[in-house]
N, C-alpha and C positions, 0 to 999 in steps of 0.2 A: 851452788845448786842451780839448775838451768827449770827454765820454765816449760809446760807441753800448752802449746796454743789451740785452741778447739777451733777451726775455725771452717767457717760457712763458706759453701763455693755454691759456683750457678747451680739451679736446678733443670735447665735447659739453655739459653740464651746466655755466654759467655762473658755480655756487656753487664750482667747482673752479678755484679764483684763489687768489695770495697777496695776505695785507697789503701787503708788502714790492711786488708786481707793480703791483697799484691805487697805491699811493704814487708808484712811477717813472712810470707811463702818466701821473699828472696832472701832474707837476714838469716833464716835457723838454718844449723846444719842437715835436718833430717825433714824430709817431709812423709806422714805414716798417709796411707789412703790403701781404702779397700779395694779396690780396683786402680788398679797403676795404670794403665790405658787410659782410661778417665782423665784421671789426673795430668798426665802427659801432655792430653793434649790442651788442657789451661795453662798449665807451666810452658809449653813451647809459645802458645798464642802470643805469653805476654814476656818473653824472653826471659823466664827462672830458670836459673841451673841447676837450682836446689837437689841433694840426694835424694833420691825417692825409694822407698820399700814399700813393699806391700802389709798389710796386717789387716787382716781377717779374722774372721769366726773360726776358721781353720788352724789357722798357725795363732791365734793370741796368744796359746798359752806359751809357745816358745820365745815368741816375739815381745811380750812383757818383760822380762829380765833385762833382754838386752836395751830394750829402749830406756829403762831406768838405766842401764848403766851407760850411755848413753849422755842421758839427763843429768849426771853426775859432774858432766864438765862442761855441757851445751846445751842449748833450748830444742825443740821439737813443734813441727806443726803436724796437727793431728786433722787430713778431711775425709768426708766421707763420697761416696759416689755421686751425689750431688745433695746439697743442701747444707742441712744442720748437723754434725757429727755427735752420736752419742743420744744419738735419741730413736729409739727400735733401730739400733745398729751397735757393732760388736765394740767399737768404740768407747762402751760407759765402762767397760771392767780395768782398759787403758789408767780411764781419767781416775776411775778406785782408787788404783795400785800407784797410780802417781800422788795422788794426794797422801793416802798410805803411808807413800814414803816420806813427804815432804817435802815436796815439790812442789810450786805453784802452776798453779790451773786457773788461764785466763783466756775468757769467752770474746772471739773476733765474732762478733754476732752479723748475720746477712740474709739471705735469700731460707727458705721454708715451704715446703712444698703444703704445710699443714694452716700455715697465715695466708701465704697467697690462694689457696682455693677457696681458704674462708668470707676471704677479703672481695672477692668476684660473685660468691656463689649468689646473696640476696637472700639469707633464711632468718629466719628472725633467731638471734642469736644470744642470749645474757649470758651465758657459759656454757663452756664445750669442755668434753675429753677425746682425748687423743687413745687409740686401743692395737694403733700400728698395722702388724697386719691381720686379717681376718683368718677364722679360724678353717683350715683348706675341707674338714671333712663335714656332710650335711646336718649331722645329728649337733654338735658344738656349734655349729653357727647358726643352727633355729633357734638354740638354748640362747645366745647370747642376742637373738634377734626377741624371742619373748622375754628376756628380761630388759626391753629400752619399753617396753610398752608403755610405763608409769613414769619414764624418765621426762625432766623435762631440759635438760642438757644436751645441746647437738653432741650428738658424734661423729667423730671424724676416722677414718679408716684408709690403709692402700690395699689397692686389691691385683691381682695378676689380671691382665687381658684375659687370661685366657678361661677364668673360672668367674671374671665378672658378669657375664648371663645368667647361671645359675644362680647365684648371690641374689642377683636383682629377682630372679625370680621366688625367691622365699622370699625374701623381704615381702614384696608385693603379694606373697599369698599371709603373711603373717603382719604386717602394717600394710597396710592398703591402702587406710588415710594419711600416711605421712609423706610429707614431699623430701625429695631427694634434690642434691646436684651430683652430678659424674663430672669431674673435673679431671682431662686428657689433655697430657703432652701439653702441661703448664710452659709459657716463654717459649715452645718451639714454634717450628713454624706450623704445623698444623692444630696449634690447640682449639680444644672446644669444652665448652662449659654446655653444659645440660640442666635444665633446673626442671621438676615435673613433679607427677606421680611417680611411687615406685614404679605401677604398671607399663608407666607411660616407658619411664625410665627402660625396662626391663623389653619392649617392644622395640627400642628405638637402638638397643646395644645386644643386638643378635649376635653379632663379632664385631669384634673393635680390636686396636692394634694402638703401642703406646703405654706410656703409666699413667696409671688409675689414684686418683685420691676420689675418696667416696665420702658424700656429706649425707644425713641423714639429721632431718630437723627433730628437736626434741617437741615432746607430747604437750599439745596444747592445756591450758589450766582445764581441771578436771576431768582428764584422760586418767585412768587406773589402770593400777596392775592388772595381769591377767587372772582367771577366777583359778584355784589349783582344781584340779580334777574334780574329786569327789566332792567339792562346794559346787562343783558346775553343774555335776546330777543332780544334786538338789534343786539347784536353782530350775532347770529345765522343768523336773514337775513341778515348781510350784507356778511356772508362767502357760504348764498347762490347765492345771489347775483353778487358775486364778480369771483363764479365757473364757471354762467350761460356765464360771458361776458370775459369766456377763461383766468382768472390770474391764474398763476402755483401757488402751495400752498407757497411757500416762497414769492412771489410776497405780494400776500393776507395777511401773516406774516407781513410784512414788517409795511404793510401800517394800518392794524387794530392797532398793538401793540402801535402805535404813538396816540392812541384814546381810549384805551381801556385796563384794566388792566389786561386782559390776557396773560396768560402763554403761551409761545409755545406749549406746550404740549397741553394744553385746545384747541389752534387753530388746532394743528393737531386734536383733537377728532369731532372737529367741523367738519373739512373739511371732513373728512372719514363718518358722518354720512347722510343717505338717506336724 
């Protein structure tokens, strides 16, 4: 029974390989990778002959069978386009159906486009999630942008160049307070890391060109969910209410927050508006 090696290749800069990963890519008979171009030109840099196939989202389901059968008298190296394979890539239903079978499955661990941005960005960090990529149309990606309001776990996200302006702009009109990093074209030669506002953020990435991992800090202690709707009516009269009959706005603070899952900050927007 041969084994499918999961293994890590550069995320841009080519010297970001293991020993241990160059060893496996030249011994297996088959190397899978989503993009075969990619792959290519690792394998030429460091002189691998290895078979190469392609296997994708597109063809897995064809390309499953025969990889197991395959696997029935040789081993398999399994990368992705760059990075970690098998992680927001078509890659996990591979390692499924290999284990499935019987087969072992053993992690050449390396490069991470999701550690190294974390690792540069500077956000104050005790645990993160990972959510891959963000959601392309504007209505699911506010929804998932009002549900980090109460979190206090970074998230970590990739975004296409080319929809990352708008992005940054909901975020900044829906978190305002939370700082961001935009981390581009990790190990290449033009990388740049960004740490800000989202606003700042969203001002400074009008276009950009490159892969996106996007950091977004999780909600300082005592940040709260957002108010649902019809708590929100409520709330709005009673901080008109509570103006009319002369409470100083930490009075009003004091006494909504005990009823109401508002943030200070939300009571301050309340109180300051007509």
């Amino acid at each position: 029974m041969g084994t499918i090696y999961v293994v890590a290749t550069p995320i841009g800069n080519l010297e970001d390989v293991t020993l241990r990963a160059l060893r496996i890519l030249t011994e297996v008979d088959l190397v899978l990778a989503e993009d075969t171009r990619t792959a290519r030109v690792l394998l030429r840099h460091y002189g691998i002959a290895s078979r190469l196939l392609s296997y994708t989202d597109h063809n897995k389901s064809q390309r499953i069978p025969d990889v197991l059968a395959v696997l029935e008298h040789s081993d398999v190296a399994l990368v992705s386009d760059a990075g970690t394979p098998a992680i927001s890539d078509p890659g996990v239903a591979l390692v499924a159906a290999a284990r499935a079978a019987g087969h072992g499955v053993v992690a050449v661990p390396g490069p991470s486009a999701v550690a190294a941005a974390l690792s540069v960005a500077g956000l104050r960090t005790r645990s993160y999630s990972f959510v891959g990529f963000l959601p392309r149309q504007e209505g699911p990606l506010r929804a998932l942008f009002a549900s980090l309001a109460g979190r206090r776990d970074t998230i970590i996200a990739f975004e296409s160049p080319r929809r990352l302006a708008k992005t940054l702009a909901a975020l900044a009109d829906m978190l305002p307070d939370r700082r961001v990093a935009v981390c581009r074209e990790l190990t290449k030669l033009h990388e740049e890391v960004f740490v800000g506002m989202a606003a700042e953020a969203r001002d400074r990435f009008a276009t950009v060109r490159g892969e996106i991992v996007l950091i977004i800090e999780g909600a300082p202690t005592g940040e709260r969910a957002p108010v649902p709707a019809e708590e929100d009516d409520a709330l709005r009269a009673e901080v008109r209410q509570m103006r009319e009959l002369g409470l100083t706005r930490s009075q009003a603070a004091a006494l909504l927050q005990t009823r109401y899952r508002a943030s200070r900050r939300r009571l301050y927007q309340l109180w300051l508006a007509p």
